[in-house]
N, C-alpha and C positions, 0 to 999 in steps of 0.2 A: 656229309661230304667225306668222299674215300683220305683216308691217311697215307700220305707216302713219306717214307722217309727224306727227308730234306736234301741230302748229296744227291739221292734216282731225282728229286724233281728239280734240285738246278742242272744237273746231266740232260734230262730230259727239257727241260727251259732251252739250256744252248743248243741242242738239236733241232728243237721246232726255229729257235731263231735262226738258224742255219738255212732256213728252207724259204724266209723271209723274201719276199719279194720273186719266189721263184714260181709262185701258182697265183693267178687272180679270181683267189678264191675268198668274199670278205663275208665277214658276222655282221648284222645287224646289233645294234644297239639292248632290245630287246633281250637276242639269240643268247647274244654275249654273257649279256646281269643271267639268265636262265644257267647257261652252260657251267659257271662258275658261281653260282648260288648268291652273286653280290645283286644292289640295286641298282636301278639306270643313277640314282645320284650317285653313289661312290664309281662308280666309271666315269662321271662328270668329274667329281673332284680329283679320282688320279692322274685326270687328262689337265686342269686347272693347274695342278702342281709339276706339269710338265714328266708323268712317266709313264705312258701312254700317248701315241699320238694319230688316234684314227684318219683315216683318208675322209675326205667331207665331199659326199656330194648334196647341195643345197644345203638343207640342214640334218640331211641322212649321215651319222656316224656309219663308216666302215672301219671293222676292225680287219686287219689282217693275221698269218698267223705269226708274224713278229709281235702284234698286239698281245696275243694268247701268250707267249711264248713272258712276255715280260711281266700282263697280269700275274701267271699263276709264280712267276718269283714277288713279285707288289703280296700275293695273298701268305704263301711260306713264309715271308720276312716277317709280316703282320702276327701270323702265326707265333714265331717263335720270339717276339717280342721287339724287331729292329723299330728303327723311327722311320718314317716317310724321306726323308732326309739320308739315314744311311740306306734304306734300298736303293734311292738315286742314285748313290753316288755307287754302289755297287753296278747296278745296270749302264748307269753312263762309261763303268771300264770296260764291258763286252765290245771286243773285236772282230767281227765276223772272218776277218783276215789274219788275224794274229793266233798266238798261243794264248792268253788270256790269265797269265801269268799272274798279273799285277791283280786282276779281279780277283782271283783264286785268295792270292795275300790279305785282301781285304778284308773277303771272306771270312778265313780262315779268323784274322783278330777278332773281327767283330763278334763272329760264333764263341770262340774264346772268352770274349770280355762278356757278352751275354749268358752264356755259362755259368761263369761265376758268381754275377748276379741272380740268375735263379736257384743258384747251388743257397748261396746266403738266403734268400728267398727260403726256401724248403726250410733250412736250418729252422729259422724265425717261425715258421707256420709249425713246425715240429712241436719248439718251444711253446708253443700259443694253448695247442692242441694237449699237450702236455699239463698245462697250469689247468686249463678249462676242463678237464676230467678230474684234474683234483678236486677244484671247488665244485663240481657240482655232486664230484664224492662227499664231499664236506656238510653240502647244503643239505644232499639225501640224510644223512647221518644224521645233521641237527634235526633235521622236520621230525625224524621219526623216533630222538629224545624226546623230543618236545611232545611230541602227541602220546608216547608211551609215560612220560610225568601227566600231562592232564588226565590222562584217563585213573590214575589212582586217587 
Protein backbone atom coordinates (compact mmCIF):
# COMPACT_ATOMS: atom_id res chain seq x y z
CA UNK A 1 0.00 0.00 0.00
CA UNK A 2 1.35 3.56 -1.20
CA UNK A 3 2.47 5.85 1.79
CA UNK A 4 1.29 9.31 1.93
CA UNK A 5 2.05 11.55 4.21
CA UNK A 6 -0.83 12.00 6.83
CA UNK A 7 -1.78 16.06 6.38
CA UNK A 8 -1.82 15.24 1.68
CA UNK A 9 -4.29 12.38 3.00
CA UNK A 10 -6.68 14.18 5.49
CA UNK A 11 -6.26 17.26 2.68
CA UNK A 12 -7.05 14.88 0.14
CA UNK A 13 -10.04 12.88 2.63
CA UNK A 14 -11.78 16.39 2.79
CA UNK A 15 -11.66 16.87 -0.84
CA UNK A 16 -13.08 13.65 -1.93
CA UNK A 17 -15.76 14.26 0.90
CA UNK A 18 -16.54 17.52 -0.64
CA UNK A 19 -17.53 15.84 -3.79
CA UNK A 20 -19.86 13.51 -1.49
CA UNK A 21 -23.02 13.13 -2.78
CA UNK A 22 -22.48 15.16 -5.93
CA UNK A 23 -21.84 12.00 -8.43
CA UNK A 24 -24.05 8.56 -8.25
CA UNK A 25 -21.16 7.01 -8.73
CA UNK A 26 -21.01 3.81 -5.86
CA UNK A 27 -18.22 0.83 -4.84
CA UNK A 28 -19.32 -2.45 -4.36
CA UNK A 29 -18.47 -4.12 -1.34
CA UNK A 30 -16.00 -6.36 -2.79
CA UNK A 31 -14.46 -3.26 -5.12
CA UNK A 32 -14.16 -1.23 -1.95
CA UNK A 33 -12.03 -4.31 0.52
CA UNK A 34 -9.91 -4.62 -3.03
CA UNK A 35 -9.37 -0.87 -3.57
CA UNK A 36 -8.03 -0.20 -0.11
CA UNK A 37 -6.35 -3.58 0.68
CA UNK A 38 -8.82 -4.09 3.88
CA UNK A 39 -11.50 -7.30 4.08
CA UNK A 40 -15.37 -7.30 3.42
CA UNK A 41 -15.18 -8.00 7.47
CA UNK A 42 -13.45 -4.80 8.50
CA UNK A 43 -15.72 -2.73 6.28
CA UNK A 44 -18.55 -4.59 8.11
CA UNK A 45 -17.19 -3.76 11.32
CA UNK A 46 -16.31 0.09 10.70
CA UNK A 47 -19.93 0.24 9.30
CA UNK A 48 -21.09 -1.78 12.80
CA UNK A 49 -19.16 0.96 14.90
CA UNK A 50 -21.01 3.67 12.95
CA UNK A 51 -17.87 5.27 10.59
CA UNK A 52 -19.00 4.38 7.49
CA UNK A 53 -22.45 4.35 6.34
CA UNK A 54 -23.00 2.69 2.87
CA UNK A 55 -26.35 3.24 0.86
CA UNK A 56 -28.01 -0.46 0.90
CA UNK A 57 -29.71 -1.75 -1.85
CA UNK A 58 -31.37 -5.19 -0.62
CA UNK A 59 -28.30 -6.55 0.91
CA UNK A 60 -25.79 -4.77 -1.80
CA UNK A 61 -23.42 -2.29 0.24
CA UNK A 62 -22.92 0.88 -1.71
CA UNK A 63 -20.12 2.91 -0.98
CA UNK A 64 -19.96 6.30 -2.12
CA UNK A 65 -17.05 8.48 -2.41
CA UNK A 66 -17.80 10.14 1.04
CA UNK A 67 -17.48 6.41 2.04
CA UNK A 68 -13.84 6.37 0.42
CA UNK A 69 -13.18 9.78 1.58
CA UNK A 70 -13.76 8.68 5.49
CA UNK A 71 -12.30 4.88 4.96
CA UNK A 72 -9.06 6.13 3.90
CA UNK A 73 -8.88 8.66 7.17
CA UNK A 74 -10.59 5.19 9.48
CA UNK A 75 -7.17 3.49 7.71
CA UNK A 76 -4.37 6.83 8.33
CA UNK A 77 -5.81 6.91 11.91
CA UNK A 78 -5.25 3.04 12.28
CA UNK A 79 -2.08 3.60 10.83
CA UNK A 80 -0.68 6.09 12.94
CA UNK A 81 -1.88 4.55 16.02
CA UNK A 82 -5.62 6.48 16.98
CA UNK A 83 -8.37 4.32 18.60
CA UNK A 84 -11.61 3.64 16.57
CA UNK A 85 -13.18 5.86 18.95
CA UNK A 86 -11.05 8.97 18.39
CA UNK A 87 -11.25 8.65 14.39
CA UNK A 88 -15.13 9.05 15.25
CA UNK A 89 -14.98 11.60 16.83
CA UNK A 90 -12.59 13.35 14.47
CA UNK A 91 -14.82 12.33 11.35
CA UNK A 92 -18.10 13.17 13.04
CA UNK A 93 -16.38 17.18 13.45
CA UNK A 94 -16.23 17.37 9.37
CA UNK A 95 -18.47 20.12 8.10
CA UNK A 96 -18.93 20.00 4.61
CA UNK A 97 -20.25 23.59 5.14
CA UNK A 98 -18.03 25.03 7.69
CA UNK A 99 -14.24 25.89 7.96
CA UNK A 100 -13.45 22.79 9.99
CA UNK A 101 -11.74 24.39 12.52
CA UNK A 102 -12.82 22.47 15.51
CA UNK A 103 -11.78 19.07 13.50
CA UNK A 104 -8.33 20.51 12.64
CA UNK A 105 -7.91 21.18 16.74
CA UNK A 106 -8.74 17.84 17.40
CA UNK A 107 -6.43 16.74 15.03
CA UNK A 108 -3.84 18.63 15.84
CA UNK A 109 -3.98 17.32 19.91
CA UNK A 110 -4.49 14.04 19.27
CA UNK A 111 -1.35 13.86 16.51
CA UNK A 112 0.44 15.68 19.46
CA UNK A 113 -0.54 13.39 22.33
CA UNK A 114 0.22 10.38 19.90
CA UNK A 115 3.48 11.72 19.18
CA UNK A 116 4.62 11.67 22.23
CA UNK A 117 3.60 8.31 22.92
CA UNK A 118 5.49 6.86 20.10
CA UNK A 119 8.53 9.33 20.81
CA UNK A 120 8.46 7.34 24.54
CA UNK A 121 7.86 4.22 22.47
CA UNK A 122 11.14 4.53 20.33
CA UNK A 123 12.96 5.72 23.56
CA UNK A 124 11.95 2.20 25.24
CA UNK A 125 12.64 0.18 21.99
CA UNK A 126 16.13 2.17 21.89
CA UNK A 127 16.71 0.98 25.53
CA UNK A 128 15.62 -2.72 24.81
CA UNK A 129 17.76 -2.90 21.71
CA UNK A 130 20.60 -1.43 23.59
CA UNK A 131 20.69 -4.04 26.63
CA UNK A 132 19.96 -7.04 23.89
CA UNK A 133 23.28 -6.31 22.09
CA UNK A 134 25.02 -6.22 25.30
CA UNK A 135 23.97 -9.57 26.52
CA UNK A 136 24.25 -11.29 23.48
CA UNK A 137 27.78 -9.47 23.35
CA UNK A 138 28.06 -11.01 26.78
CA UNK A 139 26.66 -14.58 25.86
CA UNK A 140 29.22 -14.55 22.51
CA UNK A 141 32.15 -13.69 24.94
CA UNK A 142 31.25 -16.32 27.54
CA UNK A 143 30.51 -19.28 24.81
CA UNK A 144 33.81 -18.68 23.44
CA UNK A 145 35.73 -18.71 27.22
CA UNK A 146 34.24 -21.56 27.67
CA UNK A 147 35.03 -23.49 24.72
CA UNK A 148 38.60 -21.84 24.42
CA UNK A 149 38.95 -23.37 28.57
CA UNK A 150 37.67 -26.95 27.23
CA UNK A 151 39.74 -27.36 24.63
CA UNK A 152 43.00 -27.02 26.87
Amino acid sequence: MNMIPASKAMANASAVADKAGKKDNYTRIGEMAEEFGVTLRALRFYEDKGLIQPKREGITRLYTYRDKARLKLILLGRRVGFSLRDIKQIIDLYDPAGTNMRQYKVVLEKSQRQLARLEKQRAAIADAIAELTRLTADMRAQMEARATAAKR
